[in-house]
N, C-alpha and C positions, 0 to 999 in steps of 0.2 A: 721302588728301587731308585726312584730319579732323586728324589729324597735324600737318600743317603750316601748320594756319589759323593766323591771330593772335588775338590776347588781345578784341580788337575782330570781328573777324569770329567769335566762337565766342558772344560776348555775344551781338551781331546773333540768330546762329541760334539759343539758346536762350529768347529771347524769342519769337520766330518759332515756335518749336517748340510754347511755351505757349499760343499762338494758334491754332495752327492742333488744337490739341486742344483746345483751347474749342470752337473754331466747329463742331468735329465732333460734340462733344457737343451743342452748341444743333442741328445738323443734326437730329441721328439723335433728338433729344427730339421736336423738332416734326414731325418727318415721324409719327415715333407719331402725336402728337395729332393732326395735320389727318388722318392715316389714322382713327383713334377715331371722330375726330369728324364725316366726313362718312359711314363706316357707322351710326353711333347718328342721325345727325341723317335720313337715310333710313328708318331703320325708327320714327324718331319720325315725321315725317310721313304716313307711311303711315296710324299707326294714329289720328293725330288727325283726319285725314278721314274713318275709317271707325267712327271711338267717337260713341255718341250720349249718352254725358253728362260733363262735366269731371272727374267722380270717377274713371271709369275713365284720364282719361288723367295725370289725376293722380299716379295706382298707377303709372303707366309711369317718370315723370323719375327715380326712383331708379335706374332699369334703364340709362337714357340721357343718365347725369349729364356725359356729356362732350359731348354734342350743345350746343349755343349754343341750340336752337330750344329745345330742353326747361327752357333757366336761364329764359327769355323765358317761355317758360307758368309756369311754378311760380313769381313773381314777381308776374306778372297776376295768377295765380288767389287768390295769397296776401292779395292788395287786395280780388279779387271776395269772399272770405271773410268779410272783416273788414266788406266791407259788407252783405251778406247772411246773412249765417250757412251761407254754402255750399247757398242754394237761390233759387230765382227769379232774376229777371231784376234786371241791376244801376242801384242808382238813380242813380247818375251816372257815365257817363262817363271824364270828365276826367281823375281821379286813376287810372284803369285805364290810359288813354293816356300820362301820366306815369309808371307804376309800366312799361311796354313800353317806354318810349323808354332808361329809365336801364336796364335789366335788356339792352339790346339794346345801350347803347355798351358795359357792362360785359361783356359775353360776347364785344365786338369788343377791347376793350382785353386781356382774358386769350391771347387767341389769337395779339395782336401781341405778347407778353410774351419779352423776351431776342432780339428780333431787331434789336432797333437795337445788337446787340455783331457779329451779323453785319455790317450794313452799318459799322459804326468798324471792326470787322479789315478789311474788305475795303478800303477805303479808307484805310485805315494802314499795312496790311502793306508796301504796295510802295514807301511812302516809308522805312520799317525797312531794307527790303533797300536804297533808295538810299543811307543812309545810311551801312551796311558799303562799297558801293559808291566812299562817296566817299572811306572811310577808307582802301580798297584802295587805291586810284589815290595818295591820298598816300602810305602806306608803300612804292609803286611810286617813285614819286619821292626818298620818302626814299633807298632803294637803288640811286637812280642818281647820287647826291649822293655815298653812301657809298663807294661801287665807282669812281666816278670814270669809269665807261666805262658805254657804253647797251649791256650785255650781259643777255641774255636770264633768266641766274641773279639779276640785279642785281633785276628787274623782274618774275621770276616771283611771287613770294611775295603780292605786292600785286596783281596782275594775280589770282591766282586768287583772290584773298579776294572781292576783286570782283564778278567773276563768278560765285561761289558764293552769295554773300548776295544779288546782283540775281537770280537761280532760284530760292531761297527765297523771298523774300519774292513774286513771284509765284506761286508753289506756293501756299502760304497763300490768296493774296485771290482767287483764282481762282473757288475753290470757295464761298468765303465770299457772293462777289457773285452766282453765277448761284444757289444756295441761298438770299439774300435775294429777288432778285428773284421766283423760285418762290413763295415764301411769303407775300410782300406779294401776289401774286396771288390765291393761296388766301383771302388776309383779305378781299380786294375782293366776293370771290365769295360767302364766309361773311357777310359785311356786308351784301349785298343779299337775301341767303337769309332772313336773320334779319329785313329791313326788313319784306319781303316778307310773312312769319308773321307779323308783330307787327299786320299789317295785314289778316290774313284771321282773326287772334286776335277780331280788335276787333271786325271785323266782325260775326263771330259771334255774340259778345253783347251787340251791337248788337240784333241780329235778335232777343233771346229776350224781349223784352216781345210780341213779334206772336205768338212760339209760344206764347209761356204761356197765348193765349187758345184753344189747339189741345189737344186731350185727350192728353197726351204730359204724359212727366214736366218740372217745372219747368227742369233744364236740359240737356234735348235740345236741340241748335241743329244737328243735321248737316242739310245741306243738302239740301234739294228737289231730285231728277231732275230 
């Protein structure tokens, strides 16, 4: 069949071709990562409920540098640093709340990174394939021009260019779209994960001018039974 495509229907499919090995590579990249990243970001949560001071969970982000919740603390913590020298309770706020809010779209922006080529193949490809599509139906016509009679040989040639590049190019976007759609999901879910943390982040050192008046070290902040 590869044989007797035309000069048009072979373009078609090797553009198709480049596409749909992109998108396969964007697939199998971010399936890694949201895999990485929703194990790291579980065992980051874990241990930041059960650590009673930021140094230890500090020691952790290198361990669970793929996790979103771990870019969000190391971020925080790096502000609470810089205003405390890494002890006591922090003297304002504010700039801790804006050092979370950026550190939480940026760890949402990396995650959505290279999916909008899923969503343009998939939404491209099958106008690619209409296009060999249309080119078929005219070298169809040409050869019934040329033939002089609506015979089958006349019309095969075009007819299958056609139909080969209209099955490719959905081949391609097939996968491309339910593979975006999956993934913008994962982000929605990573997005509220992360809002979620940044909010029980704050929380926390919100709480640690109350403890610091509790014989515990300066910054214990785990939470009360």
């Amino acid at each position: 069949m590869m044989s007797q495509l035309g000069p048009v229907a072979i373009a078609v499919l090797v553009v198709l071709a480049l596409a749909s090995f992109y998108s396969w590579m964007v697939i199998l990249a971010k399936w890694g990562t949201f895999r990485k990243a929703t194990r790291e970001s579980r065992r980051f949560i874990r241990a930041f409920r059960k650590a009673g001071r930021l140094q230890e969970i500090s020691a952790l982000t290198a361990d669970c540098a793929a996790s979103p919740l771990a870019q969000v603390f190391e971020d925080v913590y790096e502000t609470y640093k810089r205003q405390t020298g890494g002890s006591g309770p922090p003297r304002n706020l504010i700039p801790l709340e804006r050092s979370a809010q950026t550190a939480a779209s940026e760890a949402v922006t990396r995650l959505e990174r290279r999916l909008t080529w899923l969503a343009t193949i998939a939404a491209t490809s099958p106008f690619v394939g209409l296009f060999g599509t249309v080119m078929g139906v005219v070298e169809a016509f040409h050869g019934l021009g040329t033939a002089g009679a609506a015979t089958l040989r006349a019309v095969a040639p075009g007819i299958a260019d056609a139909l080969i590049t209209t099955a490719a190019g959905l081949f391609v976007a097939v996968p491309a779209v339910v593979a975006y759609n999956q993934f913008a999901a994962r982000v929605r879910v990573f997005a509220a994960a992360v809002d979620d943390f940044a909010r029980e982040l704050l929380n926390a050192l919100e709480e640690m001018p109350a403890r610091a008046q509790q014989p515990r070290e300066p910054e214990d902040f785990r939470r009360e039974a």
